[in-house]
C-alpha positions in Angstrom: -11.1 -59.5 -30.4 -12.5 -57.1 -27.9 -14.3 -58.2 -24.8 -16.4 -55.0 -22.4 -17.4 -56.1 -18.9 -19.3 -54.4 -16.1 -19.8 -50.4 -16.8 -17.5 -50.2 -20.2 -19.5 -49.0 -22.9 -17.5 -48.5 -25.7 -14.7 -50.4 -27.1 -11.3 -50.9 -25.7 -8.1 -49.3 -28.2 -5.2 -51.9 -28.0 -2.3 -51.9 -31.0 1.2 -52.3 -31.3 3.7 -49.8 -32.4 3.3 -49.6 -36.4 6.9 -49.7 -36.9 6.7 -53.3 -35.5 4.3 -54.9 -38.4 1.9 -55.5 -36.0 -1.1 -57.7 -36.2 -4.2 -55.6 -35.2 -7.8 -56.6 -34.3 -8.7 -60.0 -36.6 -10.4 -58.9 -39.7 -14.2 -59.9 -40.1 -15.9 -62.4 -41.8 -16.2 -60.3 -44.9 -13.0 -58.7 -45.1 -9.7 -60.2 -47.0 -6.6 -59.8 -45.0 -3.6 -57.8 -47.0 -0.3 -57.3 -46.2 1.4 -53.8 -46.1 1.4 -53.2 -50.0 -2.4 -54.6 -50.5 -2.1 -57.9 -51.6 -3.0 -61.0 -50.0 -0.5 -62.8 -47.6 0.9 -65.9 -48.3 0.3 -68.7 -46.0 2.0 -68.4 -42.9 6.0 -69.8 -42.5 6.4 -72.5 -40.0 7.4 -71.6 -36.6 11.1 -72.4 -35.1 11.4 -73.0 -31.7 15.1 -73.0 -30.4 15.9 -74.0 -26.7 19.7 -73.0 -25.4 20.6 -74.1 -22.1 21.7 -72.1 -20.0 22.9 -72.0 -16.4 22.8 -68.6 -14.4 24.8 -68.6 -11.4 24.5 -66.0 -8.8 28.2 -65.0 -6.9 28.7 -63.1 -3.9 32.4 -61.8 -3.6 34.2 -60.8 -0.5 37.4 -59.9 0.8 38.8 -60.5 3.9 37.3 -58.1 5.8 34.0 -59.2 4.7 33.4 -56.5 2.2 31.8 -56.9 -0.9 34.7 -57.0 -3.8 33.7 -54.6 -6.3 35.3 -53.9 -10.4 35.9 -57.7 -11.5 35.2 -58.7 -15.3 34.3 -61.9 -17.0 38.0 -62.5 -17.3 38.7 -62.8 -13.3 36.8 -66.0 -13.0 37.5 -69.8 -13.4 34.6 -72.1 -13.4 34.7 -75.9 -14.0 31.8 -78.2 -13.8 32.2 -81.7 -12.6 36.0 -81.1 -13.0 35.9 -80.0 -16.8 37.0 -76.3 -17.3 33.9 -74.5 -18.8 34.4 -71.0 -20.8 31.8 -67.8 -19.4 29.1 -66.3 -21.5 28.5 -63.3 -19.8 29.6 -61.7 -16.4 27.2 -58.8 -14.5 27.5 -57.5 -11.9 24.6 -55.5 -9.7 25.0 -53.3 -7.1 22.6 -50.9 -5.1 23.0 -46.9 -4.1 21.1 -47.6 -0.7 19.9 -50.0 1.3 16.3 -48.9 0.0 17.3 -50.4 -3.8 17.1 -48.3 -6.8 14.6 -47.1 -8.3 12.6 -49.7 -11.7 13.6 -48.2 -14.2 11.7 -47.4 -17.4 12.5 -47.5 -21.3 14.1 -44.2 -22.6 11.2 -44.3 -24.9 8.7 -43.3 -21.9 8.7 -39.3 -20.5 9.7 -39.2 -17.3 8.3 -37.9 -13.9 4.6 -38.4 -13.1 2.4 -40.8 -14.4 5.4 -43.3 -15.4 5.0 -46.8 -13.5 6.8 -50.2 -14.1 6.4 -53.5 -12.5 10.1 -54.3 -12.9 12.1 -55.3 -9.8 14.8 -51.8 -8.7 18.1 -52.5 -9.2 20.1 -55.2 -9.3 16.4 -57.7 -9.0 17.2 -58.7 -5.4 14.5 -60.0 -3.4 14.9 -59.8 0.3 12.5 -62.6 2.2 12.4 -62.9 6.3 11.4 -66.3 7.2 10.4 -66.4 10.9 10.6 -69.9 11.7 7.6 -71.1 13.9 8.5 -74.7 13.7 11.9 -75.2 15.3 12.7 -72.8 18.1 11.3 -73.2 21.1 8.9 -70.4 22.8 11.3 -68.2 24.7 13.6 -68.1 21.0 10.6 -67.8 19.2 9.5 -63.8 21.5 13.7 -63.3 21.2 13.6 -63.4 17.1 10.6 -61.0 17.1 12.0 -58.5 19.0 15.3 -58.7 17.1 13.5 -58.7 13.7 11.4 -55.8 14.7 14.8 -53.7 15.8 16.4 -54.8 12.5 13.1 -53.6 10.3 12.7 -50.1 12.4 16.2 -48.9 10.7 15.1 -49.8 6.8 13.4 -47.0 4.4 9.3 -47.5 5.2 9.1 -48.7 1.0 11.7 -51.2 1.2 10.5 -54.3 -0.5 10.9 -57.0 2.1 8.8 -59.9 2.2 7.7 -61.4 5.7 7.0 -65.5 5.9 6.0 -67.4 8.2 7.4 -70.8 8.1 4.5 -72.6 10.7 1.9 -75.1 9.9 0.7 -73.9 7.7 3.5 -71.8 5.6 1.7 -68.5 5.2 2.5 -65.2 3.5 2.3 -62.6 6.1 3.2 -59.3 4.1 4.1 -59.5 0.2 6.9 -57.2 -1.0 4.4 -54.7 -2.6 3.6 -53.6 1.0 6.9 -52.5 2.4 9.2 -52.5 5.3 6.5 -50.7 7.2 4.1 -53.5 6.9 6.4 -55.9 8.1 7.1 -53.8 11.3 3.3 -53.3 11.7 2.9 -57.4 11.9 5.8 -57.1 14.3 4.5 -54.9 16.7 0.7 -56.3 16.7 1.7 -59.3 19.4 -1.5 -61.1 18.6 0.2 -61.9 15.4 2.7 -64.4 17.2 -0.1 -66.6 18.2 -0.7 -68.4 15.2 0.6 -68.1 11.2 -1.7 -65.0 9.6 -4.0 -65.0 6.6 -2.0 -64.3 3.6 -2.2 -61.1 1.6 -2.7 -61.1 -2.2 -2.3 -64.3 -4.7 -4.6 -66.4 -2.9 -4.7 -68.9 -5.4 -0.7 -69.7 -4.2 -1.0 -68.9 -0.8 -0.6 -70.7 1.9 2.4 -71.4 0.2 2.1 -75.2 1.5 -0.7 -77.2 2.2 -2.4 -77.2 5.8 -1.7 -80.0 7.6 -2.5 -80.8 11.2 0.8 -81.7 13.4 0.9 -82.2 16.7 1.3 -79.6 19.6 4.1 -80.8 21.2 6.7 -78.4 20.7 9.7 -81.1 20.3 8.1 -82.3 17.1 8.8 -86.0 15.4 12.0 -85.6 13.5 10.5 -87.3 10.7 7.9 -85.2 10.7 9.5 -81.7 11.4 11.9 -82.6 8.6 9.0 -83.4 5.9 7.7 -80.0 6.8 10.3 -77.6 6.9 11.1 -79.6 2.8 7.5 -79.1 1.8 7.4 -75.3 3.2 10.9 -74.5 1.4 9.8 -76.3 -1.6 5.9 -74.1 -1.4 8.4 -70.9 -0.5 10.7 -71.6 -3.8 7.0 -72.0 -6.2 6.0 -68.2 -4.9 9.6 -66.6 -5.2 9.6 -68.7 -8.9 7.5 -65.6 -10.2 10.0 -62.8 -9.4 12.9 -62.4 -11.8 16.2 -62.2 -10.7 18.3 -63.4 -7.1 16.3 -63.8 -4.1 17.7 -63.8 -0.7 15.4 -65.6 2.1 16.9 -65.0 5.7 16.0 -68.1 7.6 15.1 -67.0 11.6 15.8 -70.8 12.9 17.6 -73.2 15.1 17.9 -75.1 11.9 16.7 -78.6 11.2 15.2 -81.6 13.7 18.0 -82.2 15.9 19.6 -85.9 16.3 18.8 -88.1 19.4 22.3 -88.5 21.2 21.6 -92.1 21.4 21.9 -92.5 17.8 25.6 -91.4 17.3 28.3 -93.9 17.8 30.4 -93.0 21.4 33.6 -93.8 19.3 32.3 -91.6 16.0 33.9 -87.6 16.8 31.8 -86.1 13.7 27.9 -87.1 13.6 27.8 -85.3 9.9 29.2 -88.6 9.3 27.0 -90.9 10.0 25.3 -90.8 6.4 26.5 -90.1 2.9 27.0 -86.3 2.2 23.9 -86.6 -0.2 21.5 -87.2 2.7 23.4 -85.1 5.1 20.5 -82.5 5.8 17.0 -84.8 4.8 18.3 -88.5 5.8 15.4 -90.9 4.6 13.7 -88.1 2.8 16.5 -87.5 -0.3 13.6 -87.9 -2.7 11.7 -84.7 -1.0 15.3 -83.3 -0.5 15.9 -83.1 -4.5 12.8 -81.8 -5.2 13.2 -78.9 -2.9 17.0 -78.1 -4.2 15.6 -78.2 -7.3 13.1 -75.6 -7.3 15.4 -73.5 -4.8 17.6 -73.5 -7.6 14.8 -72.9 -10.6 13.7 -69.8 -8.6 17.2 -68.6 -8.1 17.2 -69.0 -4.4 20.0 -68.3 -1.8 19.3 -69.2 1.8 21.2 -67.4 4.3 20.5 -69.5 8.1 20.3 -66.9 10.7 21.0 -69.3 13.8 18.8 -67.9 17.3 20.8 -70.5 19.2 23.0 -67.6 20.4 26.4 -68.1 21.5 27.7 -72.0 21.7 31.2 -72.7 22.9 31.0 -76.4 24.1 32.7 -78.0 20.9 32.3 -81.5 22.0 28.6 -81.2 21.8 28.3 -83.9 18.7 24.2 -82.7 18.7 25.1 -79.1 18.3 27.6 -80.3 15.6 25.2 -82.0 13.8 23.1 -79.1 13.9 25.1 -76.6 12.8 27.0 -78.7 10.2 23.2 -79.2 8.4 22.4 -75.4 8.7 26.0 -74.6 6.8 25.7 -77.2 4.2 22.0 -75.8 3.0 23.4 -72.2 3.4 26.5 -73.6 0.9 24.5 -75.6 -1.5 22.1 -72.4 -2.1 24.7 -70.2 -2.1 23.9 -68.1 1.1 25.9 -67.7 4.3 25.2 -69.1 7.6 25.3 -66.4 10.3 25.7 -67.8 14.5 27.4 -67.6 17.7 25.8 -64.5 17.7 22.9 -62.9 20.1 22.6 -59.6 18.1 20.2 -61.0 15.1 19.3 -57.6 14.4 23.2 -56.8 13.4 23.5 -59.8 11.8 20.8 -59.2 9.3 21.6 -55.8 8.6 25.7 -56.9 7.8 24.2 -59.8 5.5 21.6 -57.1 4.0 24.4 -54.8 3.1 26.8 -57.3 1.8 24.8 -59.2 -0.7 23.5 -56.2 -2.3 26.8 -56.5 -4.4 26.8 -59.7 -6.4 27.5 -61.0 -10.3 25.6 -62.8 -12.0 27.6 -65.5 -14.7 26.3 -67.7 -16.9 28.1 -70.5 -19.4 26.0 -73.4 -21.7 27.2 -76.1 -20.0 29.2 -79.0 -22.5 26.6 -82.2 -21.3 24.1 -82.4 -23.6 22.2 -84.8 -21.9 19.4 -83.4 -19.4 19.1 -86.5 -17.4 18.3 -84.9 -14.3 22.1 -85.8 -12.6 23.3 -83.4 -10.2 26.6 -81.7 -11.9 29.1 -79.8 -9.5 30.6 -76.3 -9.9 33.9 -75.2 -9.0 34.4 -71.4 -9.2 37.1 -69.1 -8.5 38.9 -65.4 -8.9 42.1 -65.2 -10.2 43.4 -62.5 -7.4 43.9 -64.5 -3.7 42.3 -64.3 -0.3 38.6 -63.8 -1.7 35.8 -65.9 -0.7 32.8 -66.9 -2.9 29.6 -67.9 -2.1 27.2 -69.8 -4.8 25.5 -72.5 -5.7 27.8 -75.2 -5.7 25.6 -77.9 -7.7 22.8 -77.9 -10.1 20.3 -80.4 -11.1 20.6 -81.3 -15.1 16.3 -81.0 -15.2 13.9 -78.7 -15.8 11.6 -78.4 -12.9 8.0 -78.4 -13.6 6.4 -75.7 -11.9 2.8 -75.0 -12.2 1.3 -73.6 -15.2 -0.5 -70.0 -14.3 -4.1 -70.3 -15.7 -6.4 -67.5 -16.6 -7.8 -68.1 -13.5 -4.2 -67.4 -11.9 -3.9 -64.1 -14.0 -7.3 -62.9 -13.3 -7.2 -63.4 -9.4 -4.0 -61.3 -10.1 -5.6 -58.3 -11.6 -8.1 -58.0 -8.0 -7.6 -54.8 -6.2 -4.5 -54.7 -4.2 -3.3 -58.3 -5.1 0.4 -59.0 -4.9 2.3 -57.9 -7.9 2.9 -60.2 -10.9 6.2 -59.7 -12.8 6.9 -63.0 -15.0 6.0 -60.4 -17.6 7.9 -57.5 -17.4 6.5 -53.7 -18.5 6.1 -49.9 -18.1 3.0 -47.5 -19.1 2.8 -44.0 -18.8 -0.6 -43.0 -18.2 -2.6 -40.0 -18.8 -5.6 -38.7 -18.5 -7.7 -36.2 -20.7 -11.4 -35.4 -20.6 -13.1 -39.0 -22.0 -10.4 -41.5 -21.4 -7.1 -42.5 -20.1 -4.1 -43.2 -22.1 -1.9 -45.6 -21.8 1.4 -46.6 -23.7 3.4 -49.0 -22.6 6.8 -51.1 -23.1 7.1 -55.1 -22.4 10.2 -56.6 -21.9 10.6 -59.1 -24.9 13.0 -61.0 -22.4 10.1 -62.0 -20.6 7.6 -63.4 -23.5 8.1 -65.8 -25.6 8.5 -65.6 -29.5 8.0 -67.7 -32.2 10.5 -67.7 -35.2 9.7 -67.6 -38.6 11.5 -68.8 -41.5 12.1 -65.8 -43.0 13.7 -64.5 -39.8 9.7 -62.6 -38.2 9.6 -62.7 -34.5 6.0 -63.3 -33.2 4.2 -63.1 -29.9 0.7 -62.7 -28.8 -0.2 -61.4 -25.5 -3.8 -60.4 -24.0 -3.9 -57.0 -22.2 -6.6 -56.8 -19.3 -7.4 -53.9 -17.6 -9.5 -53.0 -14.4 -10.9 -50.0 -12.8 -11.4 -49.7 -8.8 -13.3 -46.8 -7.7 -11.2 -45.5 -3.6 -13.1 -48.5 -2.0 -11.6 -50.7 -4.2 -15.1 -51.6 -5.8 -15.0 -52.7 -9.2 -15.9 -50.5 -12.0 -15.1 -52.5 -15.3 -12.9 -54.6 -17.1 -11.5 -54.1 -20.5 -9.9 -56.7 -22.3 -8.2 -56.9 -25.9 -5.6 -59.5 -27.3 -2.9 -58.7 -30.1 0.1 -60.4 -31.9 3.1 -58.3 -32.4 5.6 -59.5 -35.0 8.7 -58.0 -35.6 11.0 -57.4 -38.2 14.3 -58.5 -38.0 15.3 -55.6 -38.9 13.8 -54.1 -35.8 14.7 -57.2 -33.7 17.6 -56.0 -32.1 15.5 -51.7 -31.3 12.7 -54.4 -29.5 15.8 -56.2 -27.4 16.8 -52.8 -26.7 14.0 -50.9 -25.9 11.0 -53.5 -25.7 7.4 -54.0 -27.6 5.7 -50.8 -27.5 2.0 -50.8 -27.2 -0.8 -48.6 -26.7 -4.2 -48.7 -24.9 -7.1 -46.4 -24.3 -9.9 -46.8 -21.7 -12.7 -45.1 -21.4 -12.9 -42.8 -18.2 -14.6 -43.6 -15.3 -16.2 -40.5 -13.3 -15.8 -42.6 -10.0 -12.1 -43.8 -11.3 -9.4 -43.8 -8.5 -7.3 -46.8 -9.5 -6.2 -49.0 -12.7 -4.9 -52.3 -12.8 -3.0 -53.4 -16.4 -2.0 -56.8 -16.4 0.2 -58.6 -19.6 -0.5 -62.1 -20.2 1.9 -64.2 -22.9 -0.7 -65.9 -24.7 2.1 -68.9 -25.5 3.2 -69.7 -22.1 0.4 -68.1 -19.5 3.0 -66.3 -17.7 1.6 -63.0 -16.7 3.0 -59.4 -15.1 0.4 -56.5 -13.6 0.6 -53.4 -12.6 -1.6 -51.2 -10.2 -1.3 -47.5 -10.4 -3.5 -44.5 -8.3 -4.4 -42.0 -11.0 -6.3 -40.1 -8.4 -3.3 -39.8 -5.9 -0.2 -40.1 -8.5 0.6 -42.5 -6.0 3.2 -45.5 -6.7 2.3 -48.6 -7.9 0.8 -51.1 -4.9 
């Protein structure tokens, strides 16, 4: 069915490649459906769905220099899980040209050059997040981190995608990744910024990414409470990042968590990290907000790299510095990130840690424990070839965390003019324009819908395709929207995998046109990718 909003006045084209057997508008009232040789269908096979587990485990490999250890194959690594030796599926590994990322690629069924856009991450799906922690460090560390981070951002490409949060109260989006490097140095430099969290950009319906919550001034904050903040803000942090496929790296700009009160260790105890079982090492009292947030950090694929503002520390005896530091290293293990200190040059820091884990594999194995019970299980990894150090997640939860469905409401907030970019469904369009309309045909990436089996072997998905029209003010023009069901052959299963579902859309064209927004929704699961491009500019996509 087709649905014309606003100043459309004729209906919206939307089909599937032929070669696909796709479903096409639903016939009317007084037509009989037929199948490709004329003759009415038989009823419809029961749907199959199938459910493997899998765990994906990001790896970061260095020698000892520190430099990222390139070449190795699925054969170089060992990985046991609680003790039991477990056999790889599949070993990648990503790598990027330049610290600006590669370029998305497209489908090789697409033409190249102008007009070609895709909401897929650039090589390798790394997702670089600052966290400027407002919480912990006092004032004068607070102005220090700014001016480091500002440095640091001044020597990346302008179109970098970098995401800026700030972790305060409340946790706040301060420039998405759609924006760029150079955003994130223009929030740097405008000093009013520093005096409170700002208004987030794009996907207000997620943003702040926790709930606002009114905590006291004083800067040396309750323990209890600075602890149940910096969980809920991680946890609101690992919900928003849940949306992006592939690693995400979120450099944490912090004297790490609540410090303890010297009066609580023990004179005769050398090592405060023992005072408590290791399981409530970092969150003490709070272990129930603790899992939760290690849960979703893990979901969203989540590596936490502490960068420590204490500066150089040399007193060793000091059991509260200890403490401190031994909590910073254990989340930077269990995530899989590195904890980077005894440092005053933040802005170095960052850039060695930027470089290095652009160079990482990606392994996954179905793990032999059938039952999903929600335990946490423990992984053990390691290269055949000595003197390499690894850094992953060293644990996983047995669960699958229930994030928040998206809603229509979700996927239409998403398609407003320069909202943040959606990509739980992945796609490309090349678009063109010729006297009454603009053309669009597109890929989606069937790895990122879901499909229904049939019995006779017919993979089938529906998906609703919306698209909007901003005039250069970003005023709204129109909405088009159409929904379809693509069902493949199996014989063309394994061209789809390849190459994706094509599609094709034609809108009608606007005189007053200067952008379009597509947006992809998977009818089955609400998940939902868009993608804004300037036909008036040729400009990327925002």
């Amino acid at each position: 069915m087709f649905f014309r909003t606003q100043g459309f006045c004729s209906a919206l084209v939307f089909c599937f490649a032929a070669a696909m057997s796709a479903a096409q508008a639903p016939a009317t009232q007084a037509q009989t459906p037929t199948n490709h040789v004329g003759q009415a269908p038989a009823a419809p096979a029961p749907l199959i769905r199938t459910q493997t587990r899998l765990v994906v485990l990001d790896v970061l490999v260095t020698d000892s220099h520190g430099d990222p250890v390139k070449g190795l194959t699925l054969k170089d690594f060992e990985l046991r899980e609680d003790g039991a030796k477990h056999v790889l599926k599949t070993a990648e590994e990503h790598g990027m040209a330049a610290p600006g990322g590669g370029a998305a690629s497209v489908p090789a069924g697409l033409p190249a050059g102008a007009g070609v856009y895709s909401n897929k991450p650039p090589s390798g799906e790394v997702w670089n997040v600052l966290l400027l922690d407002y919480l912990n460090p006092v004032f004068e560390l607070r102005a220090s981190a700014r001016e480091q981070l500002e440095k640091f951002v001044r020597e990346l490409p302008p179109e970098q995608p970098v995401a800026l949060v700030v972790l305060g109260n409340p946790t706040k989006l301060a420039v998405p990744f759609s924006a760029g490097a150079a955003r994130v140095l223009k929030f740097l430099e405008n000093k009013k910024s520093s005096a409170s969290p700002p208004v987030p950009l794009g996907f207000a319906d997620i943003m702040p990414l926790v709930p606002v919550r009114k905590l006291t001034p004083d800067p040396d904050l309750d323990q209890d409470q600075s602890m149940r903040e910096i969980l809920s803000s991680f946890a609101g942090v690992a919900n928003w990042l849940s949306h992006y496929p592939g690693r995400k790296n979120v450099y944490w700009l912090s004297t790490g968590f609540p410090r303890i009160n010297q009066d609580d260790i023990d004179p005769g105890q050398k090592d405060p990290t023992l005072r408590r079982p290791d399981s409530e090492r970092r969150a003490g009292i709070f272990g129930k907000e603790q899992g939760q947030m290690d849960k979703l950090l893990q979901n969203a694929r989540v590596a936490v790299y502490p960068i420590d503002l204490s500066g150089v520390h040399i007193d060793k005896s000091d059991f509260v510095e200890l403490d401190r530091i031994g909590k910073l290293a254990d989340f930077a293990e269990q995530t899989g990130g590195v904890l980077r200190r005894n440092d005053n040059d933040i802005a170095t820091l960052l850039t060695e840690e930027f470089n290095r884990s652009r160079d990482f594999y990606t392994l996954t194995y179905t793990p032999s424990g059938k039952n999903w019970n929600g335990q946490l299980r423990k992984i053990s990894l390691a290269v055949k070839q000595r003197g390499y150090q690894l850094a992953y997640r060293q644990s996983y939860y047995a669960t699958d965390v229930a994030l928040k469905t998206p809603t229509v409401d979700d996927f239409n907030q998403a398609l407003t003019h320069d909202a943040e970019q959606a990509n739980d469904v992945v796609f490309s369009v090349h678009a063109k324009k010729d006297a009454a309309n603009v053309v669009l045909d597109y890929f989606i990436d069937p790895h990122s819908i879901e499909f229904a089996t049939t019995a006779d072997g017919h993979h089938n998905a529906n998906v609703e395709c919306v698209v909007t029209e901003y005039d250069a003010a970003g005023k709204l023009l129109g909405t088009a929207r159409a929904k379809g069901t693509a069902s493949v052959t199996p014989k063309k299963w394994m061209d789809v995998n390849q190459s994706g579902i094509p599609g094709h859309t034609v809108v009608p064209l606007e005189a007053k046109l200067a952008f379009l927004k597509v947006g992809i929704r998977d009818s089955a699961t609400g998940r939902f990718g868009t993608l804004e491009m300037s036909l008036g500019t040729g400009a990327a996509p925002r």
